[in-house]
Every structure is written in C-alpha cells, then in structure tokens.
C-alpha positions, 0 to 999 in steps of 0.5 A, a space after each residue: 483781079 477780083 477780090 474775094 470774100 472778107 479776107 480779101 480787105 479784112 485788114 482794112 476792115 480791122 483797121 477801121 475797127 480799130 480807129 473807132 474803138 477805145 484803144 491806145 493811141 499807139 494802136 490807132 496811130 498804126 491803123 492810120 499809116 496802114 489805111 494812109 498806105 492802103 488808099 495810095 496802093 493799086 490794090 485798093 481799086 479792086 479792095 474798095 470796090 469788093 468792100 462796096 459790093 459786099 453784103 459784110 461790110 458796115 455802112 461806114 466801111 462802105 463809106 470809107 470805101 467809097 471816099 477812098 475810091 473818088 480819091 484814087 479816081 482823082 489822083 491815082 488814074 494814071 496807075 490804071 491802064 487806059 483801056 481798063 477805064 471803060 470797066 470802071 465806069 460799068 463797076 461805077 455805074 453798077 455800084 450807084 445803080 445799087 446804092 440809088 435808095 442810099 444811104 446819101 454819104 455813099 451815093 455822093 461818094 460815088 455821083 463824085 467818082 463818076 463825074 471825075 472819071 467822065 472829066 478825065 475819060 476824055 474818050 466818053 463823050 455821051 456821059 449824061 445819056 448813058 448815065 440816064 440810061 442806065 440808071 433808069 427812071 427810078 433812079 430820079 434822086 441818083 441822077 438828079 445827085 449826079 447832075 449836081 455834082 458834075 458841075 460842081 466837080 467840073 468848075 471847082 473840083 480838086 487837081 485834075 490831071 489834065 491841061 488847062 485846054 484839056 480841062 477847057 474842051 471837057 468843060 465845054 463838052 459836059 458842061 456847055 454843050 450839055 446846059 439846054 438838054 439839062 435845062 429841058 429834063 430838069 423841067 420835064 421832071 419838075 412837071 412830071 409829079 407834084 412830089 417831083 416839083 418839091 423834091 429839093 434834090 431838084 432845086 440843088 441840081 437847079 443851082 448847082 447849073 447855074 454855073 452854066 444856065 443863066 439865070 435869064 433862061 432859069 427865069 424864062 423857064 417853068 423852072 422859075 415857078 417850080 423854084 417859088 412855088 417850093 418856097 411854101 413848101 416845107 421840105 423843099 424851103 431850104 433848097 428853094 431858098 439857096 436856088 433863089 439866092 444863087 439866081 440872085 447871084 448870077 443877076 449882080 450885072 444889073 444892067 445885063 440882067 435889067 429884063 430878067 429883074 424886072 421878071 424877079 421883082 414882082 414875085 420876090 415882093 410877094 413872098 413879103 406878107 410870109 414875113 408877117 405870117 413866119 414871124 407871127 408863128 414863131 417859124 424861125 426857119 421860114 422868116 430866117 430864109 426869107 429874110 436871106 432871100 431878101 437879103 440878098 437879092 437886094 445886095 446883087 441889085 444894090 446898083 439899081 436900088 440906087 440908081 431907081 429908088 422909087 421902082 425898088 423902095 419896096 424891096 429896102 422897106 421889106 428888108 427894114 421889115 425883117 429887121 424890125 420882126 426879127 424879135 430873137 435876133 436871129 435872121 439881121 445880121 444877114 441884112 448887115 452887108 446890104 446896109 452897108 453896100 445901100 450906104 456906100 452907094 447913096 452917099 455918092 452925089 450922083 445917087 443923092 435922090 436916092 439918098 432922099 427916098 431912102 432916109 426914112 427907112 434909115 432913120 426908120 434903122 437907127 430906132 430898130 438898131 437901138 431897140 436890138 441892142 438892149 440886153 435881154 431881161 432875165 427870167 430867174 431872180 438873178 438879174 445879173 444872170 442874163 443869158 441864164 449861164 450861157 456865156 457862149 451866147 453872151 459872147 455871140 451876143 456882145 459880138 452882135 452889138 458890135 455889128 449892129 454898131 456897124 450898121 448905125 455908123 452906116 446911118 449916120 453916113 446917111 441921115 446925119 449924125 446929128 440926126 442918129 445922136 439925137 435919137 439915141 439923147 432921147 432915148 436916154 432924156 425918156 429913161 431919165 424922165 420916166 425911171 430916173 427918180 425910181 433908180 437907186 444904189 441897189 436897184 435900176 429899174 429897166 436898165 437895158 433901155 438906157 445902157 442900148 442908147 449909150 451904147 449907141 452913142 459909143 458905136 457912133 463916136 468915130 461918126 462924130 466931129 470933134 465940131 458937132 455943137 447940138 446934141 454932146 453939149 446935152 448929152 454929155 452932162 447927162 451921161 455923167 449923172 446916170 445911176 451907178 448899175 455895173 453895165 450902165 456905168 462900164 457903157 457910160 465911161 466907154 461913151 465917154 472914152 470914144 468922144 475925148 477928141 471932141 472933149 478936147 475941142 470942148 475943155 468946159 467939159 472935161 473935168 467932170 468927166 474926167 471925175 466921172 471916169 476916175 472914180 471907176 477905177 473904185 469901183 467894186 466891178 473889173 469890167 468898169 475898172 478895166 473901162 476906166 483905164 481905157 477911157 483915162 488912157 483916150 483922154 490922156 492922149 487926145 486931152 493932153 495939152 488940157 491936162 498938161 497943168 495938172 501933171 504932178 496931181 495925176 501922178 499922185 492918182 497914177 501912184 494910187 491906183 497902180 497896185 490896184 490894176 491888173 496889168 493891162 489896165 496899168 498899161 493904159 493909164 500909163 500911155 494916159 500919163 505918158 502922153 500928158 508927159 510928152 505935152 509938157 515944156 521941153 526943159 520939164 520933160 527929163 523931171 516929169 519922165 523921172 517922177 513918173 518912171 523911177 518908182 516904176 524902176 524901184 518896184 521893177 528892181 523889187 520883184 527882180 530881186 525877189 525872183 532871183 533870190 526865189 525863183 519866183 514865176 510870178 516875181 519874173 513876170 512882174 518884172 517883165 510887166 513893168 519893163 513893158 511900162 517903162 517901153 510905153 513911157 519911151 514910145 510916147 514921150 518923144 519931144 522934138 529937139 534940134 539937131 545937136 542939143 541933148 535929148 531929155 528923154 534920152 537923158 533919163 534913157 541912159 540913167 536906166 540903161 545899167 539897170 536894165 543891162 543888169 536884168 538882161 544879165 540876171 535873167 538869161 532863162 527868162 525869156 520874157 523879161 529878155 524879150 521885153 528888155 529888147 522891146 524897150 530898146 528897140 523903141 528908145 532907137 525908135 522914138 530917138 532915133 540919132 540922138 541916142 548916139 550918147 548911149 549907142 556904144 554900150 547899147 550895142 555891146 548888150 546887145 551883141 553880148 545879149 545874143 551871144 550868152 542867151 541865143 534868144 531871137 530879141 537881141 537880134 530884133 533889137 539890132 535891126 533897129 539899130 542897122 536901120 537907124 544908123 545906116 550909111 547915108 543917114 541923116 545925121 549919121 557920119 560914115 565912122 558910126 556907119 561903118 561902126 554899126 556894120 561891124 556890130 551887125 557881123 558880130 551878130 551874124 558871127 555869133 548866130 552862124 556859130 549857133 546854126 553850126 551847134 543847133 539843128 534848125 528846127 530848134 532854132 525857128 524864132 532866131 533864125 526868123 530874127 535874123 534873116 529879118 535882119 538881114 534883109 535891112 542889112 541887105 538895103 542898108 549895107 548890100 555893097 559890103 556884105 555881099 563882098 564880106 566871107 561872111 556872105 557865102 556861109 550866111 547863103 548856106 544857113 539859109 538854104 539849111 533853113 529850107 528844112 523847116 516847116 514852119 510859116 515864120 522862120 520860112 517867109 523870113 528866109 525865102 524873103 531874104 533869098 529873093 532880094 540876095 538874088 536880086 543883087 544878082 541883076 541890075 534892079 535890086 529889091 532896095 531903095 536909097 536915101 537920096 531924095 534925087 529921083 533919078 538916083 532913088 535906086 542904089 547903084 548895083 556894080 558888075 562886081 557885087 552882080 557877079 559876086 551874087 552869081 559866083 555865090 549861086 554858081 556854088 549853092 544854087 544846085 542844093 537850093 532848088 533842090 530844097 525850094 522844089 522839095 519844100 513845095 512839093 511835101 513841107 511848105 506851108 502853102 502861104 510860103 508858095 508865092 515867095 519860093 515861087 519867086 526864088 525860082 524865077 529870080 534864078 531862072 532870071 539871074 542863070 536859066 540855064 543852069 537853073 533848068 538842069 538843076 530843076 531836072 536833077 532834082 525832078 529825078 532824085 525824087 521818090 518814084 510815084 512822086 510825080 506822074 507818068 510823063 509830067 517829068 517830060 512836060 515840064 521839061 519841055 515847057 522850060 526849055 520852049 519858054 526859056 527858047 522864047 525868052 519867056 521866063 515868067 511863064 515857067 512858073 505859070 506852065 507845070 512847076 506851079 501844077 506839080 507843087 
C-alpha cells in the first residue's frame, strides 16, 4: 500500500531530526531504537520509497531512505512476496532514473539495491540490458555506477540469502557470461567523446570488471590507452591511477601474464619523465599516484625483475627515483613493500645475477634513505620547535624513521653491512670534519645530518655481526666523543645500546661506552635519561660476564640513581643489574640478590606503610612499582643448581615471602599491588621451578587464602603456575606433592564456584578467565581425577552460565576449556604427557573417564548448545566463532544424535523473524544427510556457519 503525503514517514522524519539536533542524549537514544525499529519493520518498504519519491524530504533523509532500502533488499527480501518483486525493481528503476544527475550518495544507494536485487531475483536474467534500456543513454554516469557496483555486490558483497551453487550460477549469469558485452560497451563509450574518454567514473567501472575481465583482454583493448592517456589528465589521474594499479594486480602470475607485461612495460616506462615534471612542479598529487603506479607494478612483477635484471632495471631505477624526488616525504613509503619483496627475492643463490645488477641501486638506496631521515630544519627562532608545534606530525615522522630503517635493513641483506656502516661512518667522519670544531655546549651547527647517520646505524644494528671487524672498531670511538645536543645524544646512546652483543665480543671498548651511557642518566633531558636506561639495561644483559667484577660499584651507581628515574626506566636498569647478578659465582648469588634487593624491600615497606597509614594512591602505586622490581630481580637470576643442592635464589626468595604475604594481607582492595604480588610469585615458580619446594606449602596457603579474601583473578593465575610445575609425572616431582597441589587446585575451584554462586558472571570476567585458564592445565595435568571428582559436573555448570557474556577474554577462555572437557569424551584428548616414549606421548584415555564425560554432557548438553547457538547468533564477539564452532562439532562427534534434536529445540525456541522462512528445514535436513553419511565436519561447513 502506497504511503501518501508527509504524514505517512513523519515520524521517521522527526526522528532524524532529532539524531541531528542538539538534544538530550536521552531523546537521541529513543530516536535510534525507533529508526533501529523502522528499518527492520515491512512498513518501511513503502516508507522509503515514498521518503525517496517525495519533493519534502531533505537529501539526508532520502539518503538515510535509500541506505535503509538496500539493507531491506539484503536481508529483508523474504518479507516480500515473490511476485512483487518484478514491482520492485520497476520502483527501483524509476527512483535511479530520477536521481541519474544525483546527488552521488543516493544514486549509489540505489545502483547498491539494484545489483542485490538482480543477485537474488534469480528469474531476471536480461539485468544489464533492461538496465541500459531503461535508463537510456543520458544516463551515462548512472549506469556506468551500476556496472561498478554489480560486481563489487556479486564478488564481495554482504550475506545473501542464496546457496553457494545459487550464488555460483548467478555469478556466472551476471558476471561471466556478461564480461566481453561489457568490455565492448565499455569501449564504444570511452570512443564515443573526448569527455566520455576521461570520465573517471569510466576507469572505476573498468577496475571494478576486472574481477571478471583479464587484464590480457583490458591490455589488448583500446581500453588500455584510454586508461594511460587519463593519466595526463587531471580529473581522471586518480581513477586511471587505481585502474593501473588493479591491472597490475591481476598480472601477479608473471608467467601467464608474460605477453600482457611485455605490452605494459614500454608504456608504464614512459610515464617516467612525469616524475621529473610533478616533482619539479611541486604537484604532489601526480608524483604520489605515479610513484603508486610504479610501485606497484614492480611488487606484482617482483619475480621477473629478479629473474630478468637487465629487461626490468628500468623499472627499479624509476622507483629509485621516486624515492630520491621525493623531497616532502610524502609518496616513499609506498615503494617500501617492493624493496623488501626485490630483497627477499635477490638474496636467493638462484637470483644472484641479479643481485649483481641490482647493487648499485641499493647502495644508491642507503644514500637516499640516510638523507630522508634527517629531521627537518625549523623556520622559526625555535630550533627546538621542529615540526612548528605539530606533535601529530612529529609522530607520523618518528613512525617514519622507523620504516625507513626497515628498508636499510633490507640494503644491508643486499650490498653488505660493511658497505650500509661504512656509509653511514662517513656521513659522520664529514660531520665531524667539516662542524665538529663550530659545535658547542650551546650550540650544534647542522645537527640533523649528523643525528640521520647514528640513526642509521641503530636501525642497522640487528644486520650486524657480533664478528664485524672494519667499520665499529672506528665508528664507535667517534660516537662516544660526538657534542652534547639532546637528540644527537638520545640517538648516540641508542646506537650504542643496539651493538652491546658486538661490544661483548670487543671488551676494549666497553668501558668508555659504558662512561658514555651513564653519564645520560644526568642529563637535563627524560628523552636521554630514558635512553640511558635502556642502552645500560642491553649492556647488562649482553656484557654481563664482562661486568660481573664490577657488581658492588654498579650497585652504588644503581642506589644513586633509583630516586631519579621514573618507573620504567628503574625497570630497566634493574633487568641491567640483575643479569650481571645472574653471571656471578654461584656461592655469590644469594649475597649480591640481598644487597641489591633489600633496600628495594625496605623502600617498598616505606611506601606501604605511608599508603596504609594515609591512604595515599600515589604510596599503593609505589608499592606495586617496586613489587614488579623485585619480580625482574626473580625472572633473571636463575642460577643453575644440581638436583638436591639449595637454590640461593630461592634462599633469598623465602627470606621475603612473609613480607610480601603481608602486603597481600594489607592491601586486599589494591588491586595492583595484588596483581603484582602474584606476578612475582608465579615467576619464583617459573624460574625455580622444584626447588622452591621449601617454600611451596606456605605459598600455596596465600594463595588459596588470597583468593578467597579478595576474589581477585591473580591468585588463580598464580596457582596455574604452580599446577603445571608440580604435576604428576614431573620431573623431580614425587606423587605426594602431586596429589598435594591437586587438593590445593580444588580448594581454588571451591572457592571460585562459591563466588559464581553470589555473583553474576558478568561481574566476574577477569576471574572467570583466570580460572578456566586453569582449568585447562588442570585438565592436561590431573584430567583422570578431576573429570571423576563432584566437583566437575558444577564446574560444566559455571561454565556453560558463563556463555552469558559478551566479553572476548573470559569467553575464549571458557569455550577452550569446553573443547578439550569434550574432547575427553573420545579417545584422542587435546593433551600430552611427560613421557619421552613416542608411542605413549598421548595419555591414556580410559572408557571410564569418556563415559563419565559423556554421562556429564547427557545432563548439560541441551542448555549448552542452547547458549552456544544463542551466543553466536546475537552476543559472541566474532573472534569467538571459530571455538564455539568447534564446541558443536566435538558434540556432534562425541553424541550426534542428540546434539541434532537439541540444535533443532534451540533452532525453535528462537524469537520469530530470527531465522528465515525455510532455512529452519535446511539446516535440518543438512544435519540429518551429513549425520547419515557419517560426515560430521561438514555440519558446520553446511548451514550452522551461514545462520550465525
């Protein structure tokens, strides 16, 4: 029934008015549920298309008609009768006809509608010659939109409501069997007019074809010179530019496409001298699409630039040349991906002749790279105001360097890294020669060329061979000399922290860098000081047996400083220390691990007294600061002892574990002092694994008595590490302490099922992830005794209440923990063993615990796929898919038939509209013939997946 006059979509009208007005939010939110309402109601086929058909209707509400009409054609098509459908596409077919001239949003909108109506109006098979013949000729740009969009909506367009081999045949009808008609009215059009050649609405319908035209019939066409000719030409640059780009894409099989390349190349070479021209004229447009079109024409030719060097060097030469023009920076980065895939390719022993024609143009590379990298000089009198207060650019800058550094690593791949150092010492021997004697405290004259070079370097570094022998040994002296300017010396010392291992192979050079690097930690910049503690902490860890001699003087310089550094920088130095700990004597471990780490303790106990005393936040995060300190100390000093002898880490571990239980105690609503506290647990487990055994009991009673008091997630996460460790058939492990740790790991699931009983889940989610987490170990580790405990059948409960939620973590945790329960139901469990023997290397799997799996699913498995097919269908994130989706195949594998009745029960229970008319039967039916066949994998391949 038509819909006459504005009162008939008023209200719609009203509510869009009040979505783009300054109201309450309240308003706004009931102007959203009435139009989320509107779109999904069958009264809004007639509404939108009266909304479109009136004169009174603003072009935003025509908009919002036209949009909300394509997603009634796409998902809504079954609420129309399928006669009616033919009427449809005549109000379509009117309503372009009307909006031909614009504006584009709407004709879009409705070119959309009308493609996804001819994919499901299977019965029209004349779509692209009644569309042409309707519209009519002065409809150029409306049709040309139509046939952009057809395949687009076709190929990768939203769900349609059609079976894969309907959706096949109607590709193959519209597509396929359209793609040479098209093709020829494509070109009688680009030769109909001048304009008609560079209308760039041409190119996209040209591009958007290619999906079904091959780029050897494009190429072989007078198509392909229309598309070249339009690179000249300003209105059409950008889509000629795309169109290029796509054939380009669709030549990536070099050796099919050998011809059709050789028919590109000479025309793609002589766009080159354009290179100059744009870059000359400052058109930054132009010399960013040519560089593209380059670009990538290189990276889907990659194979034959490699394998033809001498044919194709034009092409690389062209690109080098972008990058050398390229004086704003603005159009390298899309040659980066071809560098790197050039590189990956010439650095192969069946390529090394091109690897020989190719060097200079990457030696060429490192020049232009190092030139690029200089920070720009400022206009202003503020030197130190670079990007003249654009910290969103000086980001995208930074960000840049870093990229760029990628491509030098790929050089180095290439010519050598003797060859990119020694390019990058000259730049800074010359800097040194030529502004070395001008430079002072105060000021640095052209600084930017010499902070490029060390940059340089540092990007470099993971190129460099701890053995390289010609350029560091010369370089590095000159590094640590260069003036003190706040970035020159924030990029010295990170140069200096990337080459530590070669440093460790060259101990004549350590002290004075190290010097060097200390002396940053006084320095007036945090940029530096924050460098400083980076580079000590790399020398720490890869000098540590060079400085193991000099333990007690870094621990005066390590008490000097701490009460200086911001927190992450007081991490660093301290994994510096702690790894010249762990390279101490072992009878010098438990002394050293004591110095360094007591006045820790005592500052830790400072601030925890002030924060209990005052409630001070800033006092609770000190505390947790110098908790994490004190787990870095425990996750690098990890000395080897025999089995039996005392552990002198852990020695030191049990002096402190009252301290720490006592700050667990005290701060049961600091949630980050909790967190860390576990933190440093779990890692004493970690790095001592059994021989913490002396202090394994009363760990394990502040843990269960942690967990209880506070509810908080950690102490579960801390337990998992403790499960593992200990687990029956361990090394070193005896059963009693096995079996010892099970009833610890119950007291914990106790407790937390005590907690789901009082909560709702979705107050829970970080402790509901710990724990199934936990469970999970605990199903590998101890599966025989907790599948046969009664604490297993509420544990499923919990699990399948938990399937509420919406959240990613608490949901991947859980379904996880389903999959391998279910899996214990058959005899190929998702677990392992200890046992070294191959044939034993899966655990043995009795009938009794596969029955007692499926005894437990018999009771449950109704409710569970009630919530595994509800959660997919409305609340699952979609990362969640691919293991609810592996839920319901374990339970299709473990008890088909059932599982089949129940998918049916829930399929029913769900509100009406849900599903659509008939797929309820389908999917059904496509259940039963699989199940007949035997064919279980292929239930979730046939109509479960398309529902969700």
């Amino acid at each position: 029934m038509a819909v006459n006059g504005q009162g008939g979509f008023a209200p719609v009208l009203a509510a869009l008015s009040t979505m783009q007005s300054n109201v309450e939010r309240s308003q706004k939110s009931q102007a959203h549920e009435y139009l989320e309402k509107f779109q999904k109601s069958p009264q809004a086929w007639t509404t939108t298309s009266s909304m479109l058909s009136s004169s009174e209707t603003t072009p935003e509400a025509k908009l919002f008609a036209a949009t909300t009409l394509k997603g009634k054609i796409t998902y809504d098509l079954d609420q129309l009768p399928r006669q009616s459908l033919q009427a449809l596409r005549e109000s379509l077919l009117n309503l372009l006809n009307a909006f031909r001239e614009g504006p584009r949003p709407i004709r879009t909108q409705l070119c959309v509608c009308l493609a996804n109506l001819a994919i499901q109006m299977t019965e029209w098979k004349d779509v692209l010659q009644l569309v042409g013949s309707t519209l009519g000729r002065e409809a150029g740009d409306c049709i040309l939109e139509f046939l952009r969009v057809l395949p687009e909506e076709v190929t990768e367009g939203r769900k349609i409501n059609l079976s894969e081999d309907e959706l096949s045949n109607r590709t193959q009808e519209l597509l396929e069997n359209n793609a040479q008609q098209v093709l020829s009215l494509l070109t009688q059009y680009s030769q109909s007019s001048d304009r008609a050649a560079y209308n760039p609405h041409l190119l996209e319908c040209v591009s958007s074809w290619l999906r079904e035209i091959t780029a050897a019939d494009i190429v072989k066409s007078p198509i392909f010179d229309t598309v070249i000719n339009a690179l000249s030409i300003d209105v059409s640059f950008e889509a000629a530019v795309d169109c290029m780009c796509t054939i380009f894409r669709d030549t990536r099989e070099v050796d099919e496409y050998f011809e059709v390349i050789q028919i590109i190349y000479p025309r793609l070479l002589s766009l080159r001298p354009k290179l100059a021209e744009a870059a000359e004229s400052e058109d930054l447009d132009t010399f960013k699409g040519l560089t593209r079109v380059f670009a990538e024409a290189a990276e889907a030719w990659t194979v034959m630039i490699a394998r033809l060097p001498m044919e194709f060097r034009g092409l690389v030469e062209s690109i080098l040349e972008c990058c050398a023009r390229d004086r704003d920076r603005e159009a390298i980065s899309s040659t980066f991906l071809f560098w790197y895939e050039l590189k990956q390719m010439i650095v192969l022993e069946k390529y090394k002749d091109a690897l020989n024609v190719y060097s200079d143009i990457f030696a060429k590379l490192v020049d232009i790279m190092i030139k690029h990298l200089q920070y720009p000089t400022p206009e202003g009198p503020d030197e130190t105001d670079l990007f003249d207060g654009d910290r969103e650019q000086e980001e995208r800058f930074r960000e840049f360097r870093h990229q760029m550094g990628d491509v030098l690593k790929d050089c180095c791949d290439v010519i050598t890294v003797a060859e990119c150092l020694g390019k990058a010492f000259n730049l800074i021997r010359q800097w040194i020669a030529q502004w070395g004697p001008q430079a002072s405290s105060s000021q640095v004259p052209h600084w930017q060329e010499l902070e490029a070079p060390l940059f340089s370097m540092r990007a470099m570094g993971s190129r460099v061979s701890p053995e390289e022998n010609l350029v560091l040994k010369q370089v590095i002296p000159l590094i640590v000399q260069i003036p003190d300017h706040e970035k020159l010396r924030f990029q010295a010392i990170m140069a200096l922290g990337r080459y530590t291992d070669w440093t460790a192979q060259h101990p004549e050079f350590l002290q004075p860098q190290l010097n060097f690097v200390m002396t940053g930690f006084n320095h007036s910049s945090t940029e530096v000081v924050r460098a400083a503690a980076l580079a000590f902490q790399f020398f720490g860890r890869d000098c540590n047996k060079l400085l193991q001699n000099h333990v007690i003087q870094l621990h005066d310089f390590y008490e000097s400083v701490f009460d200086k550094l911001p927190s992450g920088c007081r991490e660093e130095i301290t994994e510096g220390v702690a790894c010249v700990i762990s390279a101490q004597q072992l009878d010098n471990i438990y002394p050293m691990f004591k110095l360094y780490c007591d006045p820790v303790m005592k500052k830790m106990m400072s601030h925890a007294n002030g924060a209990k005393n005052a409630q001070n936040d800033k006092d609770s995060l000190a505390v947790a600061d110098h908790l994490q300190l004190l787990t870095i100390f425990v996750q690098n000093i990890q000395p080897y002892v025999s089995p039996g002898e005392e552990n002198p880490a852990v020695k030191y571990c049990v002096e402190i574990l009252p301290v720490m239980s006592a700050i667990a105690e005290n701060f049961t609503n600091s949630t980050a002092i909790l967190e860390t506290v576990c933190r440093c647990w779990r890692n004493m487990v970690l790095s001592y694994r059994t021989a913490i055994l002396p202090m394994l009991s009363t760990l394990a009673q502040q843990l269960a008595s942690g967990f209880q008091t506070t509810r908080q997630g950690c102490f579960l996460w801390a337990t998992d590490s403790v499960l593992r460790e200990f687990a029956d058939g361990a090394e070193f492990v005896d059963a009693a302490t096995s079996q010892a740790i099970y009833h610890f790991f119950e007291t914990q699931a106790v407790a937390f099922l005590r907690i789901m009983n009082s909560l709702p889940p979705d107050e829970l989610p970080d402790v509901i992830e710990d724990f199934f987490h936990l469970l999970i170990d605990a199903l590998i580790y101890h599966h025989q005794q907790f599948i046969s405990a009664s604490i297993c059948e509420p544990t499923l409960s919990a699990a399948i209440s938990v399937l509420t939620l919406q959240q990613y973590g608490p949901l991947e945790a859980t379904l996880r923990f389903l999959r391998d329960f279910l899996s214990y139901g058959t005899n190929n469990p998702n677990s392992s063993s200890f046992g070294d023997d191959r044939d034993n290397s899966k655990p043995r799997n009795s009938i009794e615990i596969q029955q007692a799996v499926k005894r437990l699913v018999g009771s449950q498995g109704e409710v569970l796929v009630q919530r595994i097919l509800t959660g997919m269908m409305f609340h699952f994130p979609r990362d969640c898919f691919a293991d609810a989706s592996g839920v319901l195949l374990a339970l299709f594998q473990l008890i088909p038939q059932e599982t089949a009745i129940w998918v049916k029960a829930t399929v029913g229970m769900l509100p009406s509209g849900t599903v659509k008319s008939g797929e309820t039967d389908r999917l059904m039916n496509g259940i039963g013939q699989n199940l007949q066949a035997g064919e279980i994998r292929r239930i979730l391949r046939t109509r479960i997946g398309d529902e969700m």
